[in-house]
Backbone as CSV, one residue per row, in Angstrom:
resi,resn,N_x,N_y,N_z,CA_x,CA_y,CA_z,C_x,C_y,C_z
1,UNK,-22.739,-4.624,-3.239,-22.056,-5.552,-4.120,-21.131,-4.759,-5.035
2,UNK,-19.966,-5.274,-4.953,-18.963,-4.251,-6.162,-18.983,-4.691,-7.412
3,UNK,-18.742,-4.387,-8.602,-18.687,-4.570,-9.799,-18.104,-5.801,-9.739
4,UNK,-18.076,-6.905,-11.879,-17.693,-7.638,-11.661,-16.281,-7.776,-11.921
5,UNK,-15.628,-6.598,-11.827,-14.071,-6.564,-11.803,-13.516,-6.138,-10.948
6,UNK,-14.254,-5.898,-10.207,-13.735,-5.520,-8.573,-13.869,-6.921,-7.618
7,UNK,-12.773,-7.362,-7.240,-13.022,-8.575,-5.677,-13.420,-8.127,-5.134
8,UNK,-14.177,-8.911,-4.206,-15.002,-9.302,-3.154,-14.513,-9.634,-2.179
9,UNK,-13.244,-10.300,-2.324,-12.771,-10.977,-0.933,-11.693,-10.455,-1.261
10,UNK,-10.892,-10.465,0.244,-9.444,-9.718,0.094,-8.568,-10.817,1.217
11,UNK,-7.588,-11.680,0.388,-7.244,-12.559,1.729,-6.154,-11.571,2.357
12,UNK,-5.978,-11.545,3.881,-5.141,-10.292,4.334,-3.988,-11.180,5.458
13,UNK,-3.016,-10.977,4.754,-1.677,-11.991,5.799,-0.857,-10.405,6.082
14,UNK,-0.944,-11.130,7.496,0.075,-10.551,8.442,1.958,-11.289,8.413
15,UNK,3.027,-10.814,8.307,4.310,-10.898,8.163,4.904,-10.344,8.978
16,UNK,5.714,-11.102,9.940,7.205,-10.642,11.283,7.758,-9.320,10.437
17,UNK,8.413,-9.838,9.097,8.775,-8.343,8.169,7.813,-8.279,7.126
18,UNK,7.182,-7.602,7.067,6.422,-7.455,5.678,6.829,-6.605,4.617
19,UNK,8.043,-5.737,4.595,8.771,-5.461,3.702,9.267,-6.230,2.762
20,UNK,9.853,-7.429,3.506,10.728,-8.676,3.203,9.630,-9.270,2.316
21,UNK,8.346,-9.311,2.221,7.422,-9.659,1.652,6.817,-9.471,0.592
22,UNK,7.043,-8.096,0.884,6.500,-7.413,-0.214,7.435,-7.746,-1.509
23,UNK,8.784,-7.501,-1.148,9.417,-7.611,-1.977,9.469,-9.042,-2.469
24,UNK,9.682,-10.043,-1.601,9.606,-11.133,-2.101,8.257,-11.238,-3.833
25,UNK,7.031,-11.162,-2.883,5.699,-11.070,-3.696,5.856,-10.473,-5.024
26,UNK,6.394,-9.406,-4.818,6.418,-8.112,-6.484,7.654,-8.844,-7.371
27,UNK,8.488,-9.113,-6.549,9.896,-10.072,-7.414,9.198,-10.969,-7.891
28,UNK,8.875,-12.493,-7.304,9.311,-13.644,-7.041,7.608,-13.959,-8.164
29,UNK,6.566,-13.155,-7.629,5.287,-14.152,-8.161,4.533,-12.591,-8.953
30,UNK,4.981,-11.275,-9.334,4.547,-10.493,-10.128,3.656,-9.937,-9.393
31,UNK,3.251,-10.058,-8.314,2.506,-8.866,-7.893,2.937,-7.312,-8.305
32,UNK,1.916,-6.218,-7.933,2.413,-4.926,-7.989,1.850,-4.453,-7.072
33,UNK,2.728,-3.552,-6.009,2.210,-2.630,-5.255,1.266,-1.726,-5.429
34,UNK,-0.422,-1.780,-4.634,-1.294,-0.834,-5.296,-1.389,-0.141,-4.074
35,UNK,-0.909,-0.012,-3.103,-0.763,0.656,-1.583,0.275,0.418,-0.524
36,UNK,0.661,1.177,0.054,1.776,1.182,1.223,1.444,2.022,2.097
37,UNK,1.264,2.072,3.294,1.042,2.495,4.251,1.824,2.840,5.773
38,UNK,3.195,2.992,6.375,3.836,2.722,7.330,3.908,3.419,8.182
39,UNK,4.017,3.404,9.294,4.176,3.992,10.127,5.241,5.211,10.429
40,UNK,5.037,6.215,11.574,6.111,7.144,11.132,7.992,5.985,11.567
41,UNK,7.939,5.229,12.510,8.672,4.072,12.364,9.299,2.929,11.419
42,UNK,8.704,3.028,10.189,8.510,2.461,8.757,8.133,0.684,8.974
43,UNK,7.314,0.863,10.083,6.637,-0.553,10.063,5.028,-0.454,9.022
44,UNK,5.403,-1.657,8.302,3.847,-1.547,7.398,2.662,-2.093,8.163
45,UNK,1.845,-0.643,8.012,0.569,-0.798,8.484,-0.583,-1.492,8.100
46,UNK,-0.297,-1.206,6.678,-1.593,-1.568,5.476,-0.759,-1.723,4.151
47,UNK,-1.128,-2.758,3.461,-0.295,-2.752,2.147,-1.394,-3.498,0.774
48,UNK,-1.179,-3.188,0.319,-2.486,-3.733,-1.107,-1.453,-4.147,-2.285
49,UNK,-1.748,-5.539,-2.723,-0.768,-5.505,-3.276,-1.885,-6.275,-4.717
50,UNK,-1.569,-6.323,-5.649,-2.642,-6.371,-7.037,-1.940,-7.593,-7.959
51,UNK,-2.806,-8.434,-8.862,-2.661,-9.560,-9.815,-3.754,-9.740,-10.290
52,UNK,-4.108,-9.128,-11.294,-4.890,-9.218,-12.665,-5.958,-8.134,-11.878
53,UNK,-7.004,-9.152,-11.642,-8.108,-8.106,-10.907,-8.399,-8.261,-9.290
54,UNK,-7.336,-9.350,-8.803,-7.157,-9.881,-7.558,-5.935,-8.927,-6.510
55,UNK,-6.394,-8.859,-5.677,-5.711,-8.393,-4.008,-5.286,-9.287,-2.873
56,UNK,-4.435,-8.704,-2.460,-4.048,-9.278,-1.141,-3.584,-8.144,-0.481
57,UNK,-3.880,-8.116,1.291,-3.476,-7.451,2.002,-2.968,-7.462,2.722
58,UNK,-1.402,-6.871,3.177,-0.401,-7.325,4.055,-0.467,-6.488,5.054
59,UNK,0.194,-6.971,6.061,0.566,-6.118,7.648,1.237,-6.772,8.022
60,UNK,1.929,-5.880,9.419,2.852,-6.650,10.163,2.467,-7.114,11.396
61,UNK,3.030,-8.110,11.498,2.452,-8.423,13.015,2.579,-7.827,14.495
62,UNK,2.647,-8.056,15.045,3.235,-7.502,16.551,2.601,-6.349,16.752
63,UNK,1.560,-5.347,15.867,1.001,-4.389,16.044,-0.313,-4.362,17.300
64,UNK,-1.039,-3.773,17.727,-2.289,-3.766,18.696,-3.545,-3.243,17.238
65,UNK,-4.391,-4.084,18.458,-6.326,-3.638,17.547,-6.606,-5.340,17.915
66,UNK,-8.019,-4.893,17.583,-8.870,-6.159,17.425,-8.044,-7.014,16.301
67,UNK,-8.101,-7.020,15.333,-7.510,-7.680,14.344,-6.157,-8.610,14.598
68,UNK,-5.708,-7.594,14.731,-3.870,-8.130,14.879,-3.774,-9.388,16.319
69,UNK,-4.599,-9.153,17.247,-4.695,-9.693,18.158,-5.251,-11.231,17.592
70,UNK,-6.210,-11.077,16.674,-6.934,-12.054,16.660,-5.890,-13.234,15.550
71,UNK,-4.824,-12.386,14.793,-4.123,-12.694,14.398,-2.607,-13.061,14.725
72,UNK,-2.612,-13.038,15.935,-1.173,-12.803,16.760,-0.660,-13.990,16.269
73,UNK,-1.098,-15.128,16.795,-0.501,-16.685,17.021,-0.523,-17.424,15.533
74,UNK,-1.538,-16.443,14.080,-1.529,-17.435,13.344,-0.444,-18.046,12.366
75,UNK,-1.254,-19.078,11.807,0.316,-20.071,11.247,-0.552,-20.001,9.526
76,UNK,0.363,-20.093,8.853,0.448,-19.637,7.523,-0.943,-19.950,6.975
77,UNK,-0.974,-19.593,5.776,-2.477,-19.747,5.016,-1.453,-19.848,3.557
78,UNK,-2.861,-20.727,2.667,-2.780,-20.788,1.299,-3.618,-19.908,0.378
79,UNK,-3.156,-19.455,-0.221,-3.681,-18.542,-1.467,-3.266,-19.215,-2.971
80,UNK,-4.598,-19.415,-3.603,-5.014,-19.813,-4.948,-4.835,-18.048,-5.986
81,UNK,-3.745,-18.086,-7.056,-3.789,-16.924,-7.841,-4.109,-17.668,-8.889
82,UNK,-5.113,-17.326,-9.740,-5.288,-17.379,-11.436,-4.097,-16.667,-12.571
83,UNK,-3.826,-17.176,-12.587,-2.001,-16.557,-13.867,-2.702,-16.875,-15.311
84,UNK,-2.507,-16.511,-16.597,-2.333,-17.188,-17.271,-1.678,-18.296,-18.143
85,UNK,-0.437,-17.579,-17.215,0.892,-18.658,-18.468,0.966,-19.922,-17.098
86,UNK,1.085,-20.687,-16.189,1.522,-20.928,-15.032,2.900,-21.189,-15.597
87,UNK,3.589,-22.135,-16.602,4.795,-22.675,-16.622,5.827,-21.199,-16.290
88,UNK,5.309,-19.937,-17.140,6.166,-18.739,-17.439,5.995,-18.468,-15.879
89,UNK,5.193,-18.619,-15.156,5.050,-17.720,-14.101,6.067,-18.208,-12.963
90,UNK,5.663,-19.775,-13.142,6.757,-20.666,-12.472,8.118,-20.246,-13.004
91,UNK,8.419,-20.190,-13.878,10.303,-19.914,-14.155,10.653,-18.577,-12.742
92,UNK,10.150,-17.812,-13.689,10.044,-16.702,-12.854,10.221,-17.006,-11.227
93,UNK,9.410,-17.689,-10.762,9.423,-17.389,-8.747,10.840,-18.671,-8.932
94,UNK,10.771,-19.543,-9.821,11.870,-20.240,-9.438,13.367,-19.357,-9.483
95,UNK,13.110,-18.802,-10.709,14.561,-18.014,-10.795,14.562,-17.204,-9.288
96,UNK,13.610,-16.564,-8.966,13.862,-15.522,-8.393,14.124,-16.655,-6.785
97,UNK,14.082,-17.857,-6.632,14.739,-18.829,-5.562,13.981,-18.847,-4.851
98,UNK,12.189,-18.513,-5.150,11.305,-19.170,-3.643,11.476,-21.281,-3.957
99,UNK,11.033,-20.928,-2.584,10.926,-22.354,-2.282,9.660,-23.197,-3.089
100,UNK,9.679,-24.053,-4.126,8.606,-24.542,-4.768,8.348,-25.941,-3.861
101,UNK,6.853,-25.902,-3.809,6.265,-26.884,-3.169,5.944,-28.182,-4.379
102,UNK,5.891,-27.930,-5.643,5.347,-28.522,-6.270,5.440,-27.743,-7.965
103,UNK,6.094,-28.715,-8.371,6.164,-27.753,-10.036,4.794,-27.415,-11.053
104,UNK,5.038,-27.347,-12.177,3.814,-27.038,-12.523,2.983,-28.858,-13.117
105,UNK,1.592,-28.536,-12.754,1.280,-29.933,-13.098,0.403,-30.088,-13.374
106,UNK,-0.360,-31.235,-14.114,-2.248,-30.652,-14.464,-2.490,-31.635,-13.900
107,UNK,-3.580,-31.241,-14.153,-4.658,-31.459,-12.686,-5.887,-32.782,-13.017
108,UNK,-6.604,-33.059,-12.855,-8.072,-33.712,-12.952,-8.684,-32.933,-13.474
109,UNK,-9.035,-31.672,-12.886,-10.152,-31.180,-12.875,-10.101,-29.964,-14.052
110,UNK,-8.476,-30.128,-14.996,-8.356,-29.244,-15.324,-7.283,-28.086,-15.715
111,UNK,-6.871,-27.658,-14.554,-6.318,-27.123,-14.054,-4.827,-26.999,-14.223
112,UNK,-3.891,-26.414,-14.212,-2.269,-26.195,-14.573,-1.740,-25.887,-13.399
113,UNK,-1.422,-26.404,-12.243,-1.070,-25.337,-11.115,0.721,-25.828,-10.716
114,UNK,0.940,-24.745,-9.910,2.161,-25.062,-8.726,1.844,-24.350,-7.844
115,UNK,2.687,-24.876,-6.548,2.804,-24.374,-5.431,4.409,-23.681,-4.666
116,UNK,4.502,-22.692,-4.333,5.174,-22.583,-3.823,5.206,-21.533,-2.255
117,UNK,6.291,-21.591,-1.834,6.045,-20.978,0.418,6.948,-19.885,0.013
118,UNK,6.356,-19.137,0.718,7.042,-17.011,0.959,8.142,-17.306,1.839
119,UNK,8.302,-16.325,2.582,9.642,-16.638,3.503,9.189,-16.597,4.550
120,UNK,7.925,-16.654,4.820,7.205,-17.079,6.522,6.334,-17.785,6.404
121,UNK,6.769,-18.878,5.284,5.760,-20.545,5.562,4.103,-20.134,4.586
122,UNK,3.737,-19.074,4.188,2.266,-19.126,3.397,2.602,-20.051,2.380
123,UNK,1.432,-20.585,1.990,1.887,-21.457,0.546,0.815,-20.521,-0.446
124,UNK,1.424,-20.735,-2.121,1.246,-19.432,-2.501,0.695,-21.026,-4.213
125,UNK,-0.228,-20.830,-4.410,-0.563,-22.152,-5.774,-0.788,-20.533,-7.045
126,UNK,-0.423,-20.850,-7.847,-0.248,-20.023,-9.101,-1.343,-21.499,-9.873
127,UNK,-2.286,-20.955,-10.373,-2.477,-21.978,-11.761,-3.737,-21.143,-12.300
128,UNK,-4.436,-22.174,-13.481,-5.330,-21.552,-14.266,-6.906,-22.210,-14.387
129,UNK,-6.520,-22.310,-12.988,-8.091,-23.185,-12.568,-9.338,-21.589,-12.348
130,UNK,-9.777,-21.484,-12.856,-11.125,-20.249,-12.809,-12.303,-21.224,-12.056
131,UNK,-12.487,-20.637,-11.085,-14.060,-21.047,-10.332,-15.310,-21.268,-11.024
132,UNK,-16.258,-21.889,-11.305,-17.183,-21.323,-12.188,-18.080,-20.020,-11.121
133,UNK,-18.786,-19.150,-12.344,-19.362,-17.928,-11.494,-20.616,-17.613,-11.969
């Protein structure tokens, strides 16, 4: 079991360019690069990318292994980030021209969120909904 500031889960998306991604991610929604990995080809192998105490892990597709295979055909996924500000966070990916699915909005349960899609269809919800733990 890792500490309680260390995640546990690491959601890991594969990207046609994952450069294009990266950058998108570190621009558009504040991530920071905590790893890069590429090939002597400069295709990304492994990439870690960090938000608050949360990860995500990128690759590119079209690579060989168990993994990538099992990942060949897939079609986008959603990822929930905890932000604190959401409205500030939203200006931000808007300025920076991702596609918003949904502005910022509260919720029922709570919650402050938006949604917005990367440039290969993931949908990406920014809000300040905390799980209970």
């Amino acid at each position: 079991m890792t500490g309680t500031h260390t995640p546990s889960i690491y959601p890991t998306l594969l990207y046609r360019d994952a450069k294009a991604a990266i950058a998108q991610l570190t621009k558009a929604f504040g991530f920071t690069r905590a790893a890069l990995y590429e090939s002597q080809d400069g295709t990304v192998l492994h990439a870690e990318l960090a938000y608050g105490n949360g990860r995500v892990m990128i690759g590119s597709k079209g690579r060989v292994g168990v993994f990538a295979e099992a990942m060949r055909e897939s079609g986008p996924v959603g990822v929930y980030v905890v932000v604190e500000d959401t409205d500030a966070h939203f200006r931000k990916a808007e300025k920076s021209g991702v596609e918003i699915l949904m502005p910022p909005t509260d919720q029922e349960y709570g919650s402050r969120d938006y949604m917005a899609r990367d440039l290969e269809g993931n949908v990406w919800s920014f809000g300040t909904y905390v799980p209970a733990g």
